[in-house]
C-alpha positions in Angstrom: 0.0 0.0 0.0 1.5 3.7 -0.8 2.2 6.1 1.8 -0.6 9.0 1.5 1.9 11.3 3.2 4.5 10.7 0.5 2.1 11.2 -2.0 0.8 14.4 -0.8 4.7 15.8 -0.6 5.2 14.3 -4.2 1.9 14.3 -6.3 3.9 15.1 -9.5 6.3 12.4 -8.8 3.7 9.8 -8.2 1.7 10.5 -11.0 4.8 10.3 -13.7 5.8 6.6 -12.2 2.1 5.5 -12.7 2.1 7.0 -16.0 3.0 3.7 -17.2 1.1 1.5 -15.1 -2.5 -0.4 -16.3 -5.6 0.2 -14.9 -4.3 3.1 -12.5 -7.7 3.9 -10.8 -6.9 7.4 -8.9 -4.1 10.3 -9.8 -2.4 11.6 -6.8 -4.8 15.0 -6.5 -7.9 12.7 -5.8 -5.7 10.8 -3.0 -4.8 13.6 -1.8 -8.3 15.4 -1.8 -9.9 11.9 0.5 -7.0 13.0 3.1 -7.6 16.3 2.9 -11.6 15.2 3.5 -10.1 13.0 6.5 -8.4 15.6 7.7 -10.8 17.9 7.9 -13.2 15.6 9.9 -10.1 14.4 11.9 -9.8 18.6 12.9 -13.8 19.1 13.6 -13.6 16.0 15.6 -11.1 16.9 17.6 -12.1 20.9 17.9 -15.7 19.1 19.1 -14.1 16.8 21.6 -12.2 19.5 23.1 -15.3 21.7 23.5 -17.1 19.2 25.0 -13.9 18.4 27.5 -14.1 22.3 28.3 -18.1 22.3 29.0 -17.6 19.0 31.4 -14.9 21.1 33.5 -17.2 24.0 33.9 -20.3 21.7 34.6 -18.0 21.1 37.1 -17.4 24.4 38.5 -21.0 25.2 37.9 -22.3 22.7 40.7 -19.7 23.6 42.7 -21.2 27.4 42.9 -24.8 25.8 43.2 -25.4 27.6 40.2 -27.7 25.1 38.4 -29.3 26.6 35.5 -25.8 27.1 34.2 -24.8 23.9 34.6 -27.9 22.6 33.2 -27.3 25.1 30.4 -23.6 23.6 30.1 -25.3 19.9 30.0 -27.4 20.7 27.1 -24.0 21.9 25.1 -22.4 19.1 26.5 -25.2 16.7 24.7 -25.3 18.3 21.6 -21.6 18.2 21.5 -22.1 14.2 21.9 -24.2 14.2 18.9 -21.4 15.7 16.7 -18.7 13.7 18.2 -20.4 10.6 17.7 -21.3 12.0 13.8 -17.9 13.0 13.5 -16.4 9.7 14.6 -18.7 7.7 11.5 -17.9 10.3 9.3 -13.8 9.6 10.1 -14.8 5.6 10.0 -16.5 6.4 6.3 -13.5 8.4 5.2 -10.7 6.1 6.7 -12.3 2.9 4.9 -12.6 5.3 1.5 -9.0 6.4 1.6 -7.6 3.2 2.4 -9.6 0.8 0.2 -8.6 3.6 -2.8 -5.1 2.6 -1.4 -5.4 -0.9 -2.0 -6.4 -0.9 -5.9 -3.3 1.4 -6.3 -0.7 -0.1 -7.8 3.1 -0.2 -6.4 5.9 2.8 -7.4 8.5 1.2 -10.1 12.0 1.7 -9.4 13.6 4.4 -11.1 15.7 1.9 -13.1 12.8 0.3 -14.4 12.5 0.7 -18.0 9.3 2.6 -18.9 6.8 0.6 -21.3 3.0 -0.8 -22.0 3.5 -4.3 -21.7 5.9 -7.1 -22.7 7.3 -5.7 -26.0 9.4 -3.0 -23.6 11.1 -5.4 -21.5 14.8 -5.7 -21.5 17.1 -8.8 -20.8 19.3 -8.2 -18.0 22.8 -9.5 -17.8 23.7 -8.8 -14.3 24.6 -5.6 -12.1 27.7 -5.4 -14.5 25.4 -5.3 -18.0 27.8 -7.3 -19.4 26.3 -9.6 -22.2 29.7 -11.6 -22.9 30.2 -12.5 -19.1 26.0 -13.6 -18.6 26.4 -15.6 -21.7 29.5 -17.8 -20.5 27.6 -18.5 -16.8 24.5 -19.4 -18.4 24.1 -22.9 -19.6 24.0 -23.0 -23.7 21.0 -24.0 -26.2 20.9 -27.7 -26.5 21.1 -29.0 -30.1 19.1 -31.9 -31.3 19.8 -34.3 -34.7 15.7 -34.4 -34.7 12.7 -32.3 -34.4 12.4 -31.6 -30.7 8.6 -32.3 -29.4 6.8 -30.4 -26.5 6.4 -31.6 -23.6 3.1 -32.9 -23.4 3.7 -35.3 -26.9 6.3 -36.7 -25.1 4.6 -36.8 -22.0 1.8 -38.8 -23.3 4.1 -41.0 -25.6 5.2 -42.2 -22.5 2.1 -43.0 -21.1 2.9 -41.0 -17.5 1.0 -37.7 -18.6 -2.8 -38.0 -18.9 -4.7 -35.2 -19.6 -7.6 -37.2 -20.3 -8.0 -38.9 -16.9 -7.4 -35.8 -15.0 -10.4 -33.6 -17.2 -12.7 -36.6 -16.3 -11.8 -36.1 -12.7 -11.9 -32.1 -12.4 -12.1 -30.8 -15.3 -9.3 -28.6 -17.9 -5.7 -27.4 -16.8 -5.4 -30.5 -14.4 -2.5 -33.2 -15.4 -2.0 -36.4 -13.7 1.4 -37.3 -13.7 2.1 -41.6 -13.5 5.1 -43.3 -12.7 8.7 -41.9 -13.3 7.8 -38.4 -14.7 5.6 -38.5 -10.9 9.4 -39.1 -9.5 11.3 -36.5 -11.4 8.2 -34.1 -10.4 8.9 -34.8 -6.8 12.7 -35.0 -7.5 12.8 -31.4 -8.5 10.9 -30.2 -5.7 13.2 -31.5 -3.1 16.3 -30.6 -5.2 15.4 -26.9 -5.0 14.6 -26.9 -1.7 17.9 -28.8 -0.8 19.5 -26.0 -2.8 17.9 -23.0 -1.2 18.5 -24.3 2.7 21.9 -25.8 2.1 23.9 -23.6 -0.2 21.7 -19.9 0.1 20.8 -19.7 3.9 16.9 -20.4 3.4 14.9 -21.6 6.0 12.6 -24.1 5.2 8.7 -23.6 6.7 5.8 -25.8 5.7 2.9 -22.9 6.1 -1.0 -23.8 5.9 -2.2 -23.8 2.2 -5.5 -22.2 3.1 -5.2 -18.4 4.7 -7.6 -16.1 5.9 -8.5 -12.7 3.8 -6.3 -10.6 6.1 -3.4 -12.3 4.4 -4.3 -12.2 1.3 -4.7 -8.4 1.7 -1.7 -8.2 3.1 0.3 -9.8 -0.1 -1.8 -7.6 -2.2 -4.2 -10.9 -3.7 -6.9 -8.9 -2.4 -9.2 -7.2 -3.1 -8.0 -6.7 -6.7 -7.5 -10.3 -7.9 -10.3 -12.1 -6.2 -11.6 -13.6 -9.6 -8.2 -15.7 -9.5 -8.5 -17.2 -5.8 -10.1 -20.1 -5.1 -12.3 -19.9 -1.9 -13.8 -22.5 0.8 -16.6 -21.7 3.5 -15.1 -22.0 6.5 -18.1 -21.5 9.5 -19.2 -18.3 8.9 -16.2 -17.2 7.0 -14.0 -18.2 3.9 -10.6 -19.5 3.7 -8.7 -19.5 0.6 -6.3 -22.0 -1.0 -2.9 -20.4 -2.0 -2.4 -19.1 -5.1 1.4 -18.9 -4.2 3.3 -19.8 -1.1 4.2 -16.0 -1.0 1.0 -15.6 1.2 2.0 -17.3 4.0 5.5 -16.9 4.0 5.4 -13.0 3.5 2.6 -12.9 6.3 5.1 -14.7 9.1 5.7 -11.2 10.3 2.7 -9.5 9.7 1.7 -7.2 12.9 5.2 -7.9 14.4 8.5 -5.8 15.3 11.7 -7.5 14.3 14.9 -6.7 15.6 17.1 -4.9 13.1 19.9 -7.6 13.7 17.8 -10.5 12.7 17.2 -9.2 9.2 17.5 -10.3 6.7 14.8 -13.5 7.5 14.9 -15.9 4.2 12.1 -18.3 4.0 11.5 -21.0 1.6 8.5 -23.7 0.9 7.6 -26.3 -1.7 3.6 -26.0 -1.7 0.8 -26.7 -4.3 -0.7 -23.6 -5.5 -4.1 -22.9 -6.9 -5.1 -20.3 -9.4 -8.6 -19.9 -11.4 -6.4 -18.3 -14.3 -9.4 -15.7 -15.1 -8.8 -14.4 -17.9 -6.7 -17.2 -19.6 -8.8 -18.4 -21.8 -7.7 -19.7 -24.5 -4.2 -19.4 -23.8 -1.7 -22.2 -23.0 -4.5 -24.8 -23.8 -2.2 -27.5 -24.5 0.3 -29.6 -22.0 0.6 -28.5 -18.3 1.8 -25.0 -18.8 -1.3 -23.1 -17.2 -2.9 -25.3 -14.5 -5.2 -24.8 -11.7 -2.6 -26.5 -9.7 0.4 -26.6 -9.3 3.6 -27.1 -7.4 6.1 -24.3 -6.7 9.2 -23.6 -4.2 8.9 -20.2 -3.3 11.4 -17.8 -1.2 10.7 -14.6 0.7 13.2 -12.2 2.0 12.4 -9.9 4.8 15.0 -6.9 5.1 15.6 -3.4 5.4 15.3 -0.5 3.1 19.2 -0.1 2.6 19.5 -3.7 1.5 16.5 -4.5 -0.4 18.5 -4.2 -3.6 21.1 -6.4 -2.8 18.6 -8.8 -1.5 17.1 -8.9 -4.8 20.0 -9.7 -6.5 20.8 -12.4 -4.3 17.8 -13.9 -4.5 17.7 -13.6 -8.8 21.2 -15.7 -8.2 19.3 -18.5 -6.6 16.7 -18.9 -8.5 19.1 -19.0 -11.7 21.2 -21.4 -9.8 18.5 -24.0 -10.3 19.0 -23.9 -13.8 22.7 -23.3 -14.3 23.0 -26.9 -12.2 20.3 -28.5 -14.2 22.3 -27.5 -16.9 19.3 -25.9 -19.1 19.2 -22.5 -20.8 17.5 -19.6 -19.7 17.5 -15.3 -20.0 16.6 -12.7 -17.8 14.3 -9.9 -18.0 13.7 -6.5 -16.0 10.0 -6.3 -16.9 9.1 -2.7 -18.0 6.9 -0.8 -16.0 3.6 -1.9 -18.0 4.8 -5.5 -17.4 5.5 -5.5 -14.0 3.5 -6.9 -11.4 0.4 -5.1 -9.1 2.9 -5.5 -6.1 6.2 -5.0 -7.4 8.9 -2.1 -7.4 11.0 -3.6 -9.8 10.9 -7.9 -11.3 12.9 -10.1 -12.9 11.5 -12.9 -14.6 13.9 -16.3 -15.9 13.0 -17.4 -19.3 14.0 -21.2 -20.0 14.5 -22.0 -23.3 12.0 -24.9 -24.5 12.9 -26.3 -27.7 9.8 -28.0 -28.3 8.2 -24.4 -28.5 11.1 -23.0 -29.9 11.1 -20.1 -27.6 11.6 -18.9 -24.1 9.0 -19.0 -21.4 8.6 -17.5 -17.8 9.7 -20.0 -15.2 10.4 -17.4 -12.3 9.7 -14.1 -11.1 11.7 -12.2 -8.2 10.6 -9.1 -7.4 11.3 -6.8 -4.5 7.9 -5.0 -3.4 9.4 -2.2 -0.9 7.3 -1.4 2.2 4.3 -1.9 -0.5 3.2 -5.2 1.2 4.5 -4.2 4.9 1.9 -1.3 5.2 -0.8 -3.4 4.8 0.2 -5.8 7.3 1.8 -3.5 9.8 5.4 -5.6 9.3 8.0 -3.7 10.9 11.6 -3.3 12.7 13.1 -1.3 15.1 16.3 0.1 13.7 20.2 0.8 15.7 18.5 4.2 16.5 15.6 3.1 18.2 13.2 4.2 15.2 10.1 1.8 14.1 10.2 1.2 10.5 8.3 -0.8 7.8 10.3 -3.6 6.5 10.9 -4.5 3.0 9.8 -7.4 1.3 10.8 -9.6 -1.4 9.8 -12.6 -3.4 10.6 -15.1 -6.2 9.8 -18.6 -7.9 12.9 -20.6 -7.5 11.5 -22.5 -9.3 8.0 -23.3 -10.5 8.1 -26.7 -10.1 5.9 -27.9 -13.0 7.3 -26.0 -15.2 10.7 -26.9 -14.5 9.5 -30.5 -15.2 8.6 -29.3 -18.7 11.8 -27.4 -19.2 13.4 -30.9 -18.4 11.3 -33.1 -20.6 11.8 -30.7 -23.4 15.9 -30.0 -22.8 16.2 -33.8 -22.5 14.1 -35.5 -24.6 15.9 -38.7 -26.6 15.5 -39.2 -30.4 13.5 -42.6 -29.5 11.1 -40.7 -26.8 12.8 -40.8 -23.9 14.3 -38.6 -21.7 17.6 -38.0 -19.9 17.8 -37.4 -16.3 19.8 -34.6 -15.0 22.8 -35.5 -13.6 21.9 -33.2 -10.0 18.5 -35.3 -10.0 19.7 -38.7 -10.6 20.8 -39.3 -6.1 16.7 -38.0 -6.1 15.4 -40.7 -8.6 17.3 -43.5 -7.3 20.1 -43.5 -10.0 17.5 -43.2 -12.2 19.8 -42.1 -15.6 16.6 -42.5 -18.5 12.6 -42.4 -18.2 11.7 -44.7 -20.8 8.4 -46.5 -21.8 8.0 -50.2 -19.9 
């Protein structure tokens, strides 16, 4: 959520980084004008409650004298004063719920160095804090090359008899996949190989959080209330619950309405969890194979930090995610999405392409993005710095990776000329030795 008071002290500022945004639902001067309404009730109510304060002290002094027609005079001011206050104080209720629900639809601030654009066509690969192309190019694993036409995933997937789309729309219907026998394995191989990664080699710690939250959380990571049509929701007595639509809910919410202690930070969390999205609005898009599913596995991290190191937190976590793919040895870019692009949340994102042959083009498999105090002013997350001051914390989050489509970048990257499919070398000790999925 934006801070109304820097908005008020920048409204030009504001307004030229939404410029770029979608869907932008208020300029800074109509902010501005519901604080200035809020104020103004906030002033009244107070000017009323300090009259009325004033009247009870001279009731007071008015029984004290025996002089009663005053005081009852007084009494009457007194009640009419209660009348306003208690006007004033659903006025300032009314107001409060305006403003702030006006701040939830607004969209996060991008980061300076975010390059300015309408959608995907502006975004620009990114090779590194250095720029340097050459150096990116040598770290990153190379295009694979194939004697044969590469297939996609899903015709090899069902060549092999262990991916049925078929069984799965009889059970619940389009974008679910049942996975059978050793593409199951290498599903579940991955998962644990990335979170193996993240806690051993980049100081994660791993939490296994509840896959259904309540509303407050998904306020708090911004799901709400603009992307409701894409939750999936459960009645839960009197209330709802909602499953995950990414285990950034949960995680990111571990130090909602809390104070850390400047020392602790930076906290690094990490969790392989299904996730469950409606995909409104998808229609038609990614129809075939397991590429846009209703569920879906995913090993998420979260950093919590401080303002000063927020960008070198992001950075750090870009690295981790892109380590999953240097050691499965499969090619991939990066992209610094442009400010149309970008996320709802997000100050600045990068997102990892993997290269699938079968498609014979690159395709999201990762998104880190560092949010700022956007997501920590909706859930009050905080820290008390060296000086003593209270501050909002900044938060961060990535894939690292999505785990389904990492199975696809794998099946595609690996795939044999007579249909079967290689297994990484780093996921072979995870599938027993396992060195080819083939048909029995």
């Amino acid at each position: 959520m934006l801070d109304i008071n820097w908005i008020r002290a920048n409204q030009a500022a504001a307004d030229a980084a939404l410029q770029h945004r979608k869907n932008v639902p208020f300029s800074a001067a109509q902010l501005v004008a519901m604080d200035d309404e809020r104020r103004t009730i906030i002033t009244r109510l107070e000017e009323a409650q300090a009259a009325r304060n004033a009247f009870s002290k001279q009731i007071g002094q008015a029984k004290a004298q025996k002089d009663e027609a005053k005081a009852a005079e007084l009494m009457d001011q007194v009640g009419h004063l209660k009348d306003v206050i208690q006007q004033g104080e659903d006025e300032r209720r009314t107001i409060d719920e305006k403003l702030r629900n006006a701040l939830l639809i607004m969209p996060n601030l991008p980061k300076d160095d975010v390059p300015a654009g309408e959608g995907e066509a502006e975004n620009v690969e990114y090779f590194g804090p250095n720029g340097n192309a050459a150096t990116a190019a040598k770290s990153r694993p190379a295009k694979p090359s194939f004697s044969f036409k590469p297939k996609e995933h899903f015709e090899t997937g069902e060549a092999l008899g262990m991916m049925d789309f078929e069984a799965a729309a009889k059970i619940s219907g389009a974008r679910f996949t049942v996975l059978k026998s050793g593409l199951a394995r290498m599903e579940r191989a991955l998962g644990q190989f990335m979170l193996d990664l993240h806690t051993n080699e980049h100081g994660y710690m791993e939490v296994q959080p509840p896959l259904l939250v309540r509303d407050d959380a998904l306020y708090g990571t911004n799901q709400l209330p603009k992307f409701a049509e894409d939750l999936f929701f459960v009645p839960h007595g009197e209330s709802r619950l909602a499953l995950i639509p990414t285990a950034e809910v949960p995680l990111t919410n571990l130090v909602r309405d809390s104070i850390q202690r400047e020392e602790d930070l930076p906290l690094r969390f990490t969790a392989l969890t299904p996730c469950f999205r409606s995909e409104a609005g998808s229609a038609g898009r990614d129809t075939r194979g397991m590429l846009r599913q209703h569920q879906f596995n995913k090993v998420e991290l979260v950093s919590i930090t401080t303002p000063e190191n927020s960008a070198e937190e992001h950075e750090r976590m870009l690295a981790a995610a892109e380590a999953v793919l240097k050691k499965l040895d499969i090619h991939y870019r990066v992209m610094t999405l442009s400010t149309g692009d970008m996320g709802f949340g997000a100050q600045k994102t990068y997102d990892i392409e993997v290269w699938l042959p079968g498609q014979d083009t690159y395709r999201e498999i990762s998104s880190c993005s560092v949010c700022g105090d956007f997501q920590a002013r909706r859930m009050e997350a905080r820290y008390r710095d060296k000086d003593g001051k209270v501050r909002h914390v900044h938060t961060l989050n990535g894939s690292a990776l999505a785990v389904g489509r990492g199975l696809i970048a794998v099946i595609e990257n690996y795939q044999q000329e007579d249909g079967s499919i290689a297994v990484p070398d780093v996921l072979q000790p995870y599938m027993g030795g396992l060195k080819v999925i083939a048909a029995k």
